[in-house]
Residue frames as a rotation matrix with the C-alpha (Angstrom) as fourth column:
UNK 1
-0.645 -0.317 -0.695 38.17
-0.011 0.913 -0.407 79.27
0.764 -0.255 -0.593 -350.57
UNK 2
-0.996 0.014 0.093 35.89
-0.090 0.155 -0.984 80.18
-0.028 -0.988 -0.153 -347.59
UNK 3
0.004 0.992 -0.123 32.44
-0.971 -0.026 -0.238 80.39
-0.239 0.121 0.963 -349.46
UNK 4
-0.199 -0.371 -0.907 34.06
-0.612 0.770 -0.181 76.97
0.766 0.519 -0.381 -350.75
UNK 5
-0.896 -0.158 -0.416 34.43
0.016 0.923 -0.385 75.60
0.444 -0.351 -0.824 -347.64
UNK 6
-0.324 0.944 -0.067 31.23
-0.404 -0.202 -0.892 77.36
-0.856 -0.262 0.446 -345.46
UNK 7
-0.269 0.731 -0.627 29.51
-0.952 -0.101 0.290 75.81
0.149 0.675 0.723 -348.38
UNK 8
-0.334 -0.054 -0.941 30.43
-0.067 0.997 -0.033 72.30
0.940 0.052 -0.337 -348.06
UNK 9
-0.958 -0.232 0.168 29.95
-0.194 0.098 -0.976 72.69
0.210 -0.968 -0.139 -344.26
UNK 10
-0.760 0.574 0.304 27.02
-0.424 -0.084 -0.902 73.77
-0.493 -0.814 0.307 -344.04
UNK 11
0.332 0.570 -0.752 25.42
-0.629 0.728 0.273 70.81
0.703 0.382 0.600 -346.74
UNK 12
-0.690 -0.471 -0.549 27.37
0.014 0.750 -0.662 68.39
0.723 -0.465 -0.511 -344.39
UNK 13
-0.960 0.245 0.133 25.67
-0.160 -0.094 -0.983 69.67
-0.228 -0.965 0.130 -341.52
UNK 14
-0.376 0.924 -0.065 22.55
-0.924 -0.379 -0.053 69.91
-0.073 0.040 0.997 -343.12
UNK 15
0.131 0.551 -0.824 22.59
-0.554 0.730 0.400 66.34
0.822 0.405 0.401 -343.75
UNK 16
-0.330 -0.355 -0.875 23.50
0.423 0.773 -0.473 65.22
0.844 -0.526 -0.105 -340.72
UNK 17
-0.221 0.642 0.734 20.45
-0.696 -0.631 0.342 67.18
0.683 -0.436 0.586 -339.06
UNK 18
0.628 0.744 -0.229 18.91
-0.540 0.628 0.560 63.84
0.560 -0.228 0.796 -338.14
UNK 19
0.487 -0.329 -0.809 22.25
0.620 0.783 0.055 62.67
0.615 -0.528 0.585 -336.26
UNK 20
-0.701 -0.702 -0.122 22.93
0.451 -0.305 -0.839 65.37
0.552 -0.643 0.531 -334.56
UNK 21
-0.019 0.833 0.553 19.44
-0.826 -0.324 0.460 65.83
0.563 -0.448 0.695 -333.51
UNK 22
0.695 -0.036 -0.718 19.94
0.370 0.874 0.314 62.22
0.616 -0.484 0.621 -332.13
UNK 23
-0.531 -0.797 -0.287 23.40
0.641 -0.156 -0.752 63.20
0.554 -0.583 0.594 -330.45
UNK 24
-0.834 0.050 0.550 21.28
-0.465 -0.600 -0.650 66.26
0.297 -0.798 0.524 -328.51
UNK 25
0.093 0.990 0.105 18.39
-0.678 -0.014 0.735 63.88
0.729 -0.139 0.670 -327.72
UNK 26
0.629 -0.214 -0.747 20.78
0.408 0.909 0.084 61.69
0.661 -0.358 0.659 -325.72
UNK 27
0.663 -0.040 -0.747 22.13
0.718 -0.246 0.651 64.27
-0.209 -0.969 -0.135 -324.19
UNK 28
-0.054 -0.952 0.302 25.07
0.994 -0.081 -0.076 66.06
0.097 0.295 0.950 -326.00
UNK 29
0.135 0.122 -0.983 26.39
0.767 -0.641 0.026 69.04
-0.627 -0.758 -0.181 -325.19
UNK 30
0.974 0.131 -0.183 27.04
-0.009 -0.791 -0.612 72.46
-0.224 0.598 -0.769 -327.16
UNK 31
0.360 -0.915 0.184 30.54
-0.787 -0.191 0.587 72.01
-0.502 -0.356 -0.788 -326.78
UNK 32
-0.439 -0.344 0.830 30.42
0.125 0.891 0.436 68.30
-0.890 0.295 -0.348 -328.05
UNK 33
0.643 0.763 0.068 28.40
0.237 -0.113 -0.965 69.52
-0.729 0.636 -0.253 -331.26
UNK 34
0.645 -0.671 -0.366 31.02
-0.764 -0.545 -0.346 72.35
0.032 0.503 -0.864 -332.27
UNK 35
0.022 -0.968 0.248 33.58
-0.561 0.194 0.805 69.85
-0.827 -0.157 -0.539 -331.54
UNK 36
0.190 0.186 0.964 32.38
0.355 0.902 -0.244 67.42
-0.915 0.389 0.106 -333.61
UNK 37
0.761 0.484 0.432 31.80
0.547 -0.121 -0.828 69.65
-0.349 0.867 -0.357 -336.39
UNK 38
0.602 -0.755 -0.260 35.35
-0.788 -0.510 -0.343 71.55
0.126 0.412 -0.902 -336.43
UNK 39
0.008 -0.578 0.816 36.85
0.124 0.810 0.573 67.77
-0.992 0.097 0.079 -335.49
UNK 40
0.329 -0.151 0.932 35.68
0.735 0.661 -0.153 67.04
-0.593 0.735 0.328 -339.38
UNK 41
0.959 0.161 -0.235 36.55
0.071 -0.934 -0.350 70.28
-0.276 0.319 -0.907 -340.54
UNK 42
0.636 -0.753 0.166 39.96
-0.717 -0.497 0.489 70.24
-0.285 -0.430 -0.856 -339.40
UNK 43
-0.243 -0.532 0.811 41.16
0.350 0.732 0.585 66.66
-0.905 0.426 0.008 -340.96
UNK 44
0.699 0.259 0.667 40.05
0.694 -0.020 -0.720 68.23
-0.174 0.966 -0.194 -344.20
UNK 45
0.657 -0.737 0.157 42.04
-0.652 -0.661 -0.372 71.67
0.378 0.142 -0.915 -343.91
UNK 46
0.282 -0.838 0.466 45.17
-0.269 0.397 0.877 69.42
-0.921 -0.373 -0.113 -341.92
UNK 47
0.045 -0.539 0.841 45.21
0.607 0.684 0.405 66.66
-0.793 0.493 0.358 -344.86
UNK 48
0.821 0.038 0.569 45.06
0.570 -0.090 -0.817 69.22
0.020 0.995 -0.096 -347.50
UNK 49
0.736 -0.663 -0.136 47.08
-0.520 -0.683 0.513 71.74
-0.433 -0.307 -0.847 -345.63
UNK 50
0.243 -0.807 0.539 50.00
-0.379 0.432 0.818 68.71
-0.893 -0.403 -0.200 -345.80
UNK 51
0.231 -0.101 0.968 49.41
0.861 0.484 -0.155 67.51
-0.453 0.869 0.199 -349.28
UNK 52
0.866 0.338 0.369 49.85
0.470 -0.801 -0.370 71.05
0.171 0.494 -0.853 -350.62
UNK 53
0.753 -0.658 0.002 52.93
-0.539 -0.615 0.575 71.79
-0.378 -0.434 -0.818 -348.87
UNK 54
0.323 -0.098 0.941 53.88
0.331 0.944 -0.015 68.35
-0.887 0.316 0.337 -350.30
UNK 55
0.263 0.014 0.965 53.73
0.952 0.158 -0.262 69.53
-0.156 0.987 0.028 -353.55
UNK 56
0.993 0.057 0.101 54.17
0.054 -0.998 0.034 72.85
0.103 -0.029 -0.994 -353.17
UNK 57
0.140 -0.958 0.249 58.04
-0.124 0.233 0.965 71.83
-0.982 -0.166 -0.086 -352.13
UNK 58
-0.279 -0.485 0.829 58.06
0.605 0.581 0.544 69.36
-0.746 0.653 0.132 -355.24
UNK 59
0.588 0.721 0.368 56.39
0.787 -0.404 -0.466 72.23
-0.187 0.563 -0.805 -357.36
UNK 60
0.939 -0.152 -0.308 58.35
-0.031 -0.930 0.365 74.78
-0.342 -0.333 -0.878 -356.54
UNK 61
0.347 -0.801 0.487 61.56
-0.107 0.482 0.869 72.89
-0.932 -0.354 0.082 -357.09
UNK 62
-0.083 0.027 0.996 60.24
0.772 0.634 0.047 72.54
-0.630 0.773 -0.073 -360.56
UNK 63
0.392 0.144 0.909 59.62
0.761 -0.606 -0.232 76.19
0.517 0.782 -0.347 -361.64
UNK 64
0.343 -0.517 -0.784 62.37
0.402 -0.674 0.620 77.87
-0.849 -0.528 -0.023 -359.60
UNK 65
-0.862 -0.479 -0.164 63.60
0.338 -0.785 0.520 79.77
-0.378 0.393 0.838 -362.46
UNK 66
-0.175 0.658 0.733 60.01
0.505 -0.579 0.640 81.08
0.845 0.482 -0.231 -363.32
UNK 67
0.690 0.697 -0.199 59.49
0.688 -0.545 0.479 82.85
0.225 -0.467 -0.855 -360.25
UNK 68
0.430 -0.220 0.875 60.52
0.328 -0.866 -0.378 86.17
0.841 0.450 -0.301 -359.86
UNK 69
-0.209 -0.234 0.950 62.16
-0.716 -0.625 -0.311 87.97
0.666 -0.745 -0.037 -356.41
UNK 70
0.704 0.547 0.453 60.90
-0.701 0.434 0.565 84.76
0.112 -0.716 0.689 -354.78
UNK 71
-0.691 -0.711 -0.134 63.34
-0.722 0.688 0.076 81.15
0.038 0.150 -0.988 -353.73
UNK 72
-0.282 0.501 -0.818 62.11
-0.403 0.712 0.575 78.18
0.871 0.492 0.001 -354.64
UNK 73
-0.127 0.297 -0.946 61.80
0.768 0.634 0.096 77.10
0.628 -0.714 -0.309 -350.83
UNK 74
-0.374 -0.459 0.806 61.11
-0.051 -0.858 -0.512 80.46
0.926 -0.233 0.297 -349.66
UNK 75
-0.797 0.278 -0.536 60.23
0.603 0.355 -0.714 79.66
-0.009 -0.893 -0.450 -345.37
UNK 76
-0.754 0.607 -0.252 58.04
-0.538 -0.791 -0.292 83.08
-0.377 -0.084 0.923 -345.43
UNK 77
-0.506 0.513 -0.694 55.95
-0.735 0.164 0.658 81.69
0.451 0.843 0.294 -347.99
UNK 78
-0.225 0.095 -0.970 55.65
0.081 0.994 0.078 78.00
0.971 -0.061 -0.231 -346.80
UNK 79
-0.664 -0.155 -0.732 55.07
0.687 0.262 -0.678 79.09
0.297 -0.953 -0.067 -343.54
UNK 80
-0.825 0.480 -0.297 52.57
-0.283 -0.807 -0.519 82.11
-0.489 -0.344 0.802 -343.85
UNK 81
-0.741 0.398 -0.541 50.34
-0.508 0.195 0.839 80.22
0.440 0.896 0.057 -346.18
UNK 82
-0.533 0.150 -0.833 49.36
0.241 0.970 0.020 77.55
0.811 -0.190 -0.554 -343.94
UNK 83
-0.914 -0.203 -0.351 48.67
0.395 -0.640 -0.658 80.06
-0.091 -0.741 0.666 -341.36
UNK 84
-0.825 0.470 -0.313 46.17
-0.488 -0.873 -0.026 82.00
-0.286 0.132 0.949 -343.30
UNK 85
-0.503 0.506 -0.701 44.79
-0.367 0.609 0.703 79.14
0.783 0.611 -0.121 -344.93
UNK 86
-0.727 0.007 -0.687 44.04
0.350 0.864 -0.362 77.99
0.591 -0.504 -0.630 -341.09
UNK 87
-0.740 0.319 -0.593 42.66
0.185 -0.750 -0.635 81.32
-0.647 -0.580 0.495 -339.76
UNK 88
-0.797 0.273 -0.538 40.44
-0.603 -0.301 0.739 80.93
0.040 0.913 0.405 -342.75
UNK 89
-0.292 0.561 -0.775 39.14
-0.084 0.792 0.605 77.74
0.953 0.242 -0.184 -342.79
UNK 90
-0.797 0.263 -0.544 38.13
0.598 0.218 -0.771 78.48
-0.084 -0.940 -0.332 -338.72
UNK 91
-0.805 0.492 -0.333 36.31
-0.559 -0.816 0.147 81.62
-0.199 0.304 0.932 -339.94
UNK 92
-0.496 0.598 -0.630 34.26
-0.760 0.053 0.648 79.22
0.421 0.800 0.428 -342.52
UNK 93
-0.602 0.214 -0.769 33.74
0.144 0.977 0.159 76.91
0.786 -0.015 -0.618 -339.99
UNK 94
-0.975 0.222 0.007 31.88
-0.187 -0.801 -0.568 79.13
-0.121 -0.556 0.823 -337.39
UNK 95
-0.564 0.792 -0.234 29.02
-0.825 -0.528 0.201 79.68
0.035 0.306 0.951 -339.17
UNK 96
-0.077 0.064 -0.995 28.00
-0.638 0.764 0.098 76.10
0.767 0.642 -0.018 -339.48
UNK 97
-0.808 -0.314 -0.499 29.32
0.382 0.366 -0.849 74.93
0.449 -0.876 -0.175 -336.23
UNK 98
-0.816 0.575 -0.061 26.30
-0.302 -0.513 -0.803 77.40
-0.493 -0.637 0.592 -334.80
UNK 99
-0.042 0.986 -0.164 23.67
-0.977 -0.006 0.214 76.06
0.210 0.169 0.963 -336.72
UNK 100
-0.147 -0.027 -0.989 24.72
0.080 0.996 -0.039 72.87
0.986 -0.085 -0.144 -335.10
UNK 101
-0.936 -0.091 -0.339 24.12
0.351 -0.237 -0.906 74.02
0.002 -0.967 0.254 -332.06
UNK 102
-0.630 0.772 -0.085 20.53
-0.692 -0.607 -0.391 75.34
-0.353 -0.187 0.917 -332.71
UNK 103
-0.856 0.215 -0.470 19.61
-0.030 0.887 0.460 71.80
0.516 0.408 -0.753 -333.85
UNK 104
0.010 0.731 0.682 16.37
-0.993 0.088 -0.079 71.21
-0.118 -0.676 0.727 -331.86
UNK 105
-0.865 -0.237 0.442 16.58
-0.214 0.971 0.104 67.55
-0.453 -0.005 -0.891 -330.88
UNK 106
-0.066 0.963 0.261 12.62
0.208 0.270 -0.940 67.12
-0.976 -0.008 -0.218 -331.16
UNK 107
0.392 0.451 -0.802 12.43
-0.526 -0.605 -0.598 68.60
-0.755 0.656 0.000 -335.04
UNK 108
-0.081 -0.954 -0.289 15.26
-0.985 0.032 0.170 66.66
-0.153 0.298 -0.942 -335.88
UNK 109
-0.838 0.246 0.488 13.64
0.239 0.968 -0.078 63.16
-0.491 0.051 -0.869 -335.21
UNK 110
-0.176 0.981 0.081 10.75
0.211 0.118 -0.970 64.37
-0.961 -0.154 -0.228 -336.59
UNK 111
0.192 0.052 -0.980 11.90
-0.738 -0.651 -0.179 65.32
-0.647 0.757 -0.087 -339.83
UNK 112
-0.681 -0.662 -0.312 12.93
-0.728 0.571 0.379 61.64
-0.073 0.485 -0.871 -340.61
């Protein structure tokens, strides 16, 4: 999942060289860059996070007698997933987030 997402990121970013080379040529800060770029990050991991638990409930509900040592609503589960999945998807978003930040404003307009 994290080469998954660091993958998508950092095409996102890459296309959006030429507005965020605009956003530091007006002034933006390092701080407003990363934000921006773990803002869109984070409604992706949130709305999937929530749709997944979603189903995961209504999933689970459905093949409680196939799983083994486990309850169909076990909290552990439903509650360490989301967790890891989050401490992940910050990891994958790092890497990206810094090459937004090394934008050069001037290369950036000039590349369009």
């Amino acid at each position: 999942m994290t080469l998954g997402l660091y993958g998508t990121l950092a095409h996102t970013v890459g296309r959006r060289t030429f507005e965020i080379g605009v956003r530091r040529a007006l002034g933006a800060q390092d701080i407003q860059v990363v934000a921006l770029v773990v803002r869109q990050t984070m409604l992706l991991v949130l709305s999937g996070l929530a749709a997944g638990i979603i189903f995961g409930f209504a999933g689970s509900r459905l093949l409680g007698s196939l799983l083994y040592g486990v309850e169909a609503g076990d909290p552990l589960v439903f509650a360490l997933a989301p967790i890891v999945l989050l401490l992940v998807s910050v990891l994958a978003t790092c890497g990206p987030a810094y090459r937004a930040v090394r934008i050069d404003a001037a290369r950036a307009l000039r590349c369009e």
